[in-house]
N, C-alpha and C positions, 0 to 999 in steps of 0.2 A: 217276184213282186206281183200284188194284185192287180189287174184292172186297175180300180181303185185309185192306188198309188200311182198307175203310170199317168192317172186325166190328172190328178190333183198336180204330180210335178211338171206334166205338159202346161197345164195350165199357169203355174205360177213361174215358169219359165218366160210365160211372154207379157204377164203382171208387171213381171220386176223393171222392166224400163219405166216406165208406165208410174214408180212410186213417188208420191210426195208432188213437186212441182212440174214433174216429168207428168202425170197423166194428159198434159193436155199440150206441153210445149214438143214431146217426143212421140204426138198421135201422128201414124204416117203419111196420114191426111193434112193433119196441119203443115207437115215441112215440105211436103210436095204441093201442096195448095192441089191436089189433085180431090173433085168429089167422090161422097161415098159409092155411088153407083157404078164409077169408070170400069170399066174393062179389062181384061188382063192383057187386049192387046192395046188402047188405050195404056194403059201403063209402060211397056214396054217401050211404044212411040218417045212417050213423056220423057223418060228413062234417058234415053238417046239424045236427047234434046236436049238434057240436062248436063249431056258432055262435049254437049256443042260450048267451041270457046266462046261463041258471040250469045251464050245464053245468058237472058233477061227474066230474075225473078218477078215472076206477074204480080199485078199491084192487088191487094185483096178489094172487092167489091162491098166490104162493107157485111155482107153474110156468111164470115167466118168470125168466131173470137180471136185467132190470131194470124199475123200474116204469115205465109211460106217461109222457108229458109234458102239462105242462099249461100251455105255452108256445104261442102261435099262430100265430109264424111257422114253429117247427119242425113243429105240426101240418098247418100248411100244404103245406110243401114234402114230409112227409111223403105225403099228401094225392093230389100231384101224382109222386110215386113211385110210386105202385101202379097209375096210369093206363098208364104205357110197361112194358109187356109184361116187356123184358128185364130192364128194374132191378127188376120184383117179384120175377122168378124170383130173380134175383141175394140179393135178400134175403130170399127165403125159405131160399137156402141157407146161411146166415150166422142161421137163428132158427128157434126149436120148429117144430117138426110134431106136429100132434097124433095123428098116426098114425107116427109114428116111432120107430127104432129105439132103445135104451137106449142103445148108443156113440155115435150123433150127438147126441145131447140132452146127455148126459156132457160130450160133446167142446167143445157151445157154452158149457153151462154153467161147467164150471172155466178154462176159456180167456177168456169173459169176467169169468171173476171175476179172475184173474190178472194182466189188459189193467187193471180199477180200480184196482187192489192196485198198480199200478206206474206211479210219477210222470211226466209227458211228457216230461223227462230221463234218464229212464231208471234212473232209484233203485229199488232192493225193499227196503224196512224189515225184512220179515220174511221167514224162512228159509221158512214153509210157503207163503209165495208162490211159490218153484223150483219146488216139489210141484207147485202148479198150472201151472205153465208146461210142465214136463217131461210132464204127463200130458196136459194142453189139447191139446200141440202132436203129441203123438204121433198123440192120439184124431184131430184133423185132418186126418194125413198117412195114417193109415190109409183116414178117409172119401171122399179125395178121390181112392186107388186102387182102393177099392171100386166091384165094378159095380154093386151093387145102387143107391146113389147116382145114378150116372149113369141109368140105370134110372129111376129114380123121375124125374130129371131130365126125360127123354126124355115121360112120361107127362103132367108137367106142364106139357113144351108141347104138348102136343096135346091137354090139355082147355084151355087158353088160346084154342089155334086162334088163331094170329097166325101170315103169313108170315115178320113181321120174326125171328121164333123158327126159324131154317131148322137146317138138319144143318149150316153150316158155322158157327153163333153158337153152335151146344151143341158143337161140338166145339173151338171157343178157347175156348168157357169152362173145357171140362175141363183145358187148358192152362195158362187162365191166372190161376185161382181159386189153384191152391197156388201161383204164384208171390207174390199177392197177399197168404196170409196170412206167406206168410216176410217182405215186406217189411215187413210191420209191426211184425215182430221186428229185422229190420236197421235201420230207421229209431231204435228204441231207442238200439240200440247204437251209430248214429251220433250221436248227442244224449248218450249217455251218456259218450264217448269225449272229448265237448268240456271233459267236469267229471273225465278223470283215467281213463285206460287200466283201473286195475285196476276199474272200474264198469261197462265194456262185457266186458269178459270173460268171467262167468257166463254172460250172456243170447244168446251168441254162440256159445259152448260147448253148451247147451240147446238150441239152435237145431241145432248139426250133428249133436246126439244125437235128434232125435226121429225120424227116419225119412223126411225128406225125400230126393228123387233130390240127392245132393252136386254132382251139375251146377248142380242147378238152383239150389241156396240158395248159389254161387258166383258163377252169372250177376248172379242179385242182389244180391248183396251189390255187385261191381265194379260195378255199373251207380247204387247208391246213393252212391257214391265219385265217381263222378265230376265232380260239383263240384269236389273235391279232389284230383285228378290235375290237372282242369284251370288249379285255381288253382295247383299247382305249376309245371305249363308255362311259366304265364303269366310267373311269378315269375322265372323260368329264362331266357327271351325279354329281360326286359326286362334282367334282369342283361347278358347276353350284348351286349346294345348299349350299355353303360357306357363311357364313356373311359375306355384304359386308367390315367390320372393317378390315377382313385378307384375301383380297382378291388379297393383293401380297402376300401373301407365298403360299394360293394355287393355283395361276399362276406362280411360280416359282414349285413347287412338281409335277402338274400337266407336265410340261414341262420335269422334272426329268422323273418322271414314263414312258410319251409315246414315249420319244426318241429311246429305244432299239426296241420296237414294232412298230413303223414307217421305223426304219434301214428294218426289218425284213420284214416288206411286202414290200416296195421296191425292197428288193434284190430280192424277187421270185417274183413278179410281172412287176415291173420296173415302175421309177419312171411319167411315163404317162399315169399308171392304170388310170381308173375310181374310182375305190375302194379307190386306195393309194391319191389319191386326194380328195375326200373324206371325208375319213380321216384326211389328213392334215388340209382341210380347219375345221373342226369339233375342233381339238385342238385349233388353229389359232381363233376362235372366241371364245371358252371357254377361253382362255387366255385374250382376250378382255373384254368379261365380267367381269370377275372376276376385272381387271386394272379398268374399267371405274366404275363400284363398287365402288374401294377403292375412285377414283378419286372425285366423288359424296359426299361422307360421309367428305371426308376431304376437298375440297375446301371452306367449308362454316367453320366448325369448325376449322381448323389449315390449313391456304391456304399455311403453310411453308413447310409441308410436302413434295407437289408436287415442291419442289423446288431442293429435294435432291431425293437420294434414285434412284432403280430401274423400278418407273414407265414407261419410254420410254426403258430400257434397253427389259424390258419383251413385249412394242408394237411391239421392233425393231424383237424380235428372232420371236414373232409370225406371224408378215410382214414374213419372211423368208420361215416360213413354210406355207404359205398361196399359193392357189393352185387357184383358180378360181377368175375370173375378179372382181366380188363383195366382198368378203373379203379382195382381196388385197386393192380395193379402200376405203373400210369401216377403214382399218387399218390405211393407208396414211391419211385417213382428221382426223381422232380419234390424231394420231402422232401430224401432222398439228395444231391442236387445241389446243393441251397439249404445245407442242414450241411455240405458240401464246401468251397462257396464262401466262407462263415463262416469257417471255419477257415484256408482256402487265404488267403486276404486276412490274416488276425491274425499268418499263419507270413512271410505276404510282405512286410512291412512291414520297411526297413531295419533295421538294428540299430545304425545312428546314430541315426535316429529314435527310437528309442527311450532311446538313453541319457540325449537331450536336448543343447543348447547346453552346460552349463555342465561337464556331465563329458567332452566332447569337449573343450573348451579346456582344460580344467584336465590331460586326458592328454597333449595337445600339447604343452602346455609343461613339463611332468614330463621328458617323451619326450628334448624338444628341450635342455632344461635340462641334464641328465644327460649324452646327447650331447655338446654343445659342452663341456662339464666335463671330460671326459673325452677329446676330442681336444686341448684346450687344456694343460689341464694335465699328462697323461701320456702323451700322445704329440703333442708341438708342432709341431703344423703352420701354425702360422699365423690369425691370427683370423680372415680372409674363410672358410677352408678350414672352420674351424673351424664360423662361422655355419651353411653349407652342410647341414656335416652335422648341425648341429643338428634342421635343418629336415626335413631327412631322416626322423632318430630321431622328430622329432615325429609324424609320419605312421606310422610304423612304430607306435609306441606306441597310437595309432587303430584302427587293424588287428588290433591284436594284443587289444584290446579288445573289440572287434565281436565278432570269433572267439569270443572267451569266452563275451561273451552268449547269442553266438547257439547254443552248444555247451547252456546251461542252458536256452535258449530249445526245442531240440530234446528235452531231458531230462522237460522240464513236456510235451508232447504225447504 
């Protein structure tokens, strides 16, 4: 394994407590109320103090965003945070300095007030919670292109004085801290999207406005999606190996399943992704197949089929969700063909068939009645001769029926 790989997993090893509402409530500064500058013997004192039975969580002064805990396994693991080198740095830059600047302190401040204020579904009750989100995430994206930050960074590890702190862990951090705090804003919106599109929106929108590089709050976002790309694959796959006999039920499940997971990358991506398009079109042709399946097996065996039912209904929703020039047009002549065939079959249908049994004999014998009547009578030729032409005129009178229909049959299309 590279270099490389071992900063990137060191590092996102000590990220991961740190995700979503934890960045600020599982800082180990926060649950010890201990500042960033304290000491490692300083710590250790605290430590001891904090397994004293008669120990009293100190009251916060007003210059932390949130108070201490007074919980012992979080004291604990807190504890064992400030022992590895990189996860202190980590949370020192994520909490006060008592020698720091007014925008960083700002920055942590209204951003974790903003991260409270907003439910782990990703709800805001109130309007001046945007305020802090818009301002939080600005003050952020500012401090993480500030040198003076890194600066101060670079300082802190070298009164640490720990190897494990080299130039190539302070420079993925400087990498990979703003992509950390965007995820925590995308993770919103992916939670927020599963209770209703218009709820991931705001927090999405705030997110492209604060001043992040748009690459990078794009990487993330696609990279939080992809449970949901993949669940659409999946869905897509297994469709795709259906017998063609039910191949509308699973163009209709298939359509079921990827709906909520289309909402969803849409919402954090928006609906002119590459990704989210995609996708669409990925569904939108699996739904096709599956329909022209069924269409195949039953045009020849039961052409009634495609007379009823859902076939166009499920071309029409995957036209819908089709994204690219070539699916939509694959959809439209597939549509096109099947309303062709519809009608091509209703026009091609006899026009005996249609009159039925009883008005076919009932013209026969009109036809043939009238004939024989009329050779018999006014011009006598003979009864056999007579019969003949009866039978004749009956057919004739058949014919002459058909035509008609089929004249009004051509009038109605």
């Amino acid at each position: 394994m590279s270099i490389t790989s071992d900063v990137a997993r060191d590092i996102d090893r000590v990220l991961r407590p740190l995700e979503g509402h934890g960045l600020y409530r599982n800082n180990a500064f926060r649950v010890t109320g201990l500042p960033t500058d304290v000491s490692n013997r300083q710590v250790r004192r605290h430590r001891e103090e904090t397994q004293n039975p008669y120990y009293v969580t100190p009251v916060p002064d007003g210059e932390v965003p949130l108070p201490p805990s007074d919980d012992p396994d979080a004291l604990r693991a807190a504890f064992e945070v400030l022992r590895d080198p990189l996860a202190r740095l980590v949370h020192e830059l994520f909490w006060i300095r008592p020698d720091q600047n007014s925008r960083h302190k700002r920055a942590v401040f209204v951003h974790s007030r903003a991260l409270e204020a907003t439910t782990p579904d990703g709800r805001v009750a109130q309007e001046e919670t945007w305020d802090d989100w818009r301002v939080g995430l600005r003050l952020l994206a500012e401090a993480f292109v500030a040198e003076e930050t890194w600066e101060r960074v670079r300082q802190r590890a070298a009164e640490i004085d720990d190897p494990r702190l080299s130039v190539a862990v302070l420079r993925a951090l400087r990498d990979r801290l703003p992509e950390h705090v965007i995820g925590v804003s995308v993770g919103l919106v992916v939670r927020a999207a599963g209770s209703g599109q218009e709820l991931a929106e705001p927090q999405m929108k705030v997110l492209r406005g604060a001043g992040f590089e748009p690459r990078l709050v794009r990487d993330v976002s696609r990279g939080a999606v992809e449970p949901f790309t993949d669940r659409v694959r999946n869905a897509c796959e297994t469709a795709r190996q259906t017998v063609p006999s039910a191949g509308l039920s699973a163009a209709t499940e298939l359509l079921e399943e990827t709906t909520p997971a289309l909402a969803t990358c849409a919402a954090v991506l928006g609906n002119d992704d590459d990704v989210v398009g995609a996708c669409r079109d990925e569904v939108a042709r699996a739904v096709n197949n599956c329909v022209l399946g069924f269409v195949n097996v039953y045009v020849e065996k039961a052409p009634g089929a495609l007379s009823s039912g859902p076939v166009l209904d499920l071309l029409r929703e995957a036209r819908a969700l089709a994204s690219s020039p070539s699916v939509t047009t694959l959809l439209d002549n597939n549509i096109t063909d099947i309303e062709n065939y519809r009608a091509g079959r209703r026009a091609g249908v006899p026009a005996e068939a249609n009159l039925g049994c009883a008005p076919l004999l009932i013209s026969f014998l009109i036809g043939g009645a009238l004939s024989w009547w009329l050779m018999y009578n006014v011009v006598d030729i003979g009864p056999i001769w007579s019969t003949l032409v009866a039978i004749f005129g009956g057919f004739v009178a058949i014919g002459a029926v058909a035509q008609v229909v089929e004249f009004f049959q051509d009038l109605g299309r």
